[in-house]
N, C-alpha and C positions, 0 to 999 in steps of 0.2 A: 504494500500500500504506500512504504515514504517513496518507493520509486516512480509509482504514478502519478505522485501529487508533486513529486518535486519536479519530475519531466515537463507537466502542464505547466505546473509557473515557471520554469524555464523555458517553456515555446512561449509563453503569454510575454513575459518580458525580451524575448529575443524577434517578437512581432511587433512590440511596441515600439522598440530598439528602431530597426528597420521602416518601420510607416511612418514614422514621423522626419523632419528633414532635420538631418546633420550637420552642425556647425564645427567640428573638427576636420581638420583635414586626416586623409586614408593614410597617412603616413603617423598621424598621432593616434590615432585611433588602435591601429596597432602596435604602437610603442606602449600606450596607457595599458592594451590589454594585457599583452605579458608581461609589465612589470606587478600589474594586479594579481595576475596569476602565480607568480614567481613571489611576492612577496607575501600572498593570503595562502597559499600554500606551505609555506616554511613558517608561517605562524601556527596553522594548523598542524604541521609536525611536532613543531615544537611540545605545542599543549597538549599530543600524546606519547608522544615519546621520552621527550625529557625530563616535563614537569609532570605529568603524568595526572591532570586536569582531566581530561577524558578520556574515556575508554573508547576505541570505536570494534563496536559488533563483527565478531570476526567471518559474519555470513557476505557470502558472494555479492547478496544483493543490497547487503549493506554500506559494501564499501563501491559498488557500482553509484549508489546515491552518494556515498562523500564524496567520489571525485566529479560528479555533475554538479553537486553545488557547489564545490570549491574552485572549478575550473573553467566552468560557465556560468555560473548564475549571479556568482559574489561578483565577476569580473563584468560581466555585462552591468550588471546593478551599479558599477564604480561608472561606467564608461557613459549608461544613462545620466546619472546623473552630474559627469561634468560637462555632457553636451545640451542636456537641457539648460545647464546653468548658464550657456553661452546664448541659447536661444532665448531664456526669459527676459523683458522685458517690463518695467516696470519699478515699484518700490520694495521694500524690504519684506511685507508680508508674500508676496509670491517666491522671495528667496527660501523663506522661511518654511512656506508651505512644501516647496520641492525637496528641503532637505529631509521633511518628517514624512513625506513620502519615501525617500530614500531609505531614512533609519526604520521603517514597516516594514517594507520590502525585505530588507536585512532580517529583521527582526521575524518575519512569518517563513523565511527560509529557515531559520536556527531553531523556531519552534518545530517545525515540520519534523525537523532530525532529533531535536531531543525527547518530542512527544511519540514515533514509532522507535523509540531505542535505537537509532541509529550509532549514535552518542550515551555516555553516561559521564555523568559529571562529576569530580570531588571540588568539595570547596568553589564552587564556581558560581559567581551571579551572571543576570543579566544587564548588568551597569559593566559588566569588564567588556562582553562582545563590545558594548556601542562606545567603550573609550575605544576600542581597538581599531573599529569601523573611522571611529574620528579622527583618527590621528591618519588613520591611512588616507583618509580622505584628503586633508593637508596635506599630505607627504606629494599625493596624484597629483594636489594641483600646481604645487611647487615644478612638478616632473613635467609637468604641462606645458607650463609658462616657458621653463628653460628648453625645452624641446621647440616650443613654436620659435624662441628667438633664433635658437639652433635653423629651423629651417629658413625663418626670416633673412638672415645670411648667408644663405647658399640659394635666395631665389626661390623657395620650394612653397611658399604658401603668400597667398598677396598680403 
């Protein structure tokens, strides 16, 4: 069951992704994604292997769903929401409203995996993901900014 529910919100947000128009350019868009992928997956190591925070389920289909969410759904959800950010338009409440759509989004993938056992937790709230979710998200757009200037330099994006 977490692998059907996590697949559907993973097409749901990889349609919304795609139907709406893009304000990054194909060169950032793929840089954002694998540093998303590359760094929310070595945080998710880490909290199982090191610190040993979560357990992950050691069925087939368990771990088929951790790596859809960790390597599609977190990464796509990162890349939505900095390309909405570049699309919205307006004052501080439309900022505000995208970003608490973002921290749901987050937040209805993590329940997903820790409500069918994909996950088991020690010692772990729900305030650690969304510091975790927040810093990455500053981290992206730092990567962002420095990347566009990067291309801005070589010509690559007007």
């Amino acid at each position: 069951m977490s692998l059907a529910i996590t697949s559907i919100l993973t097409l749901l947000l990889i349609i919304a992704y795609f139907s709406t128009k893009r304000n990054l350019h194909i060169y950032e868009q793929f840089f954002l994604f694998f540093i998303v992928v590359f760094i929310y997956s070595t945080y998710q190591t880490i909290m199982i292997v090191n610190v040993e925070h979560w357990q992950l389920c050691e069925k087939a289909i368990c771990i088929i769903t951790y790596l859809i969410n960790g390597n599609i759904y977190v990464p796509f959800a990162f890349l939505w929401l900095i390309d909405r950010w570049y699309g919205v338009k307006g004052n501080f409440m439309n900022y505000l409203f995208l970003f608490l759509c973002f921290i749901s989004l987050l937040f209805l993938g993590e329940y997903v995996l820790f409500r069918f056992e994909v996950f088991k937790t020690n010692d772990w709230n729900s305030w650690m993901s969304a510091l975790v979710w927040l810093f990455l998200a500053g981290f992206i757009f730092i990567a962002q900014k420095l990347f566009r200037r990067l291309l801005k330099k070589e010509g690559g994006v007007p």
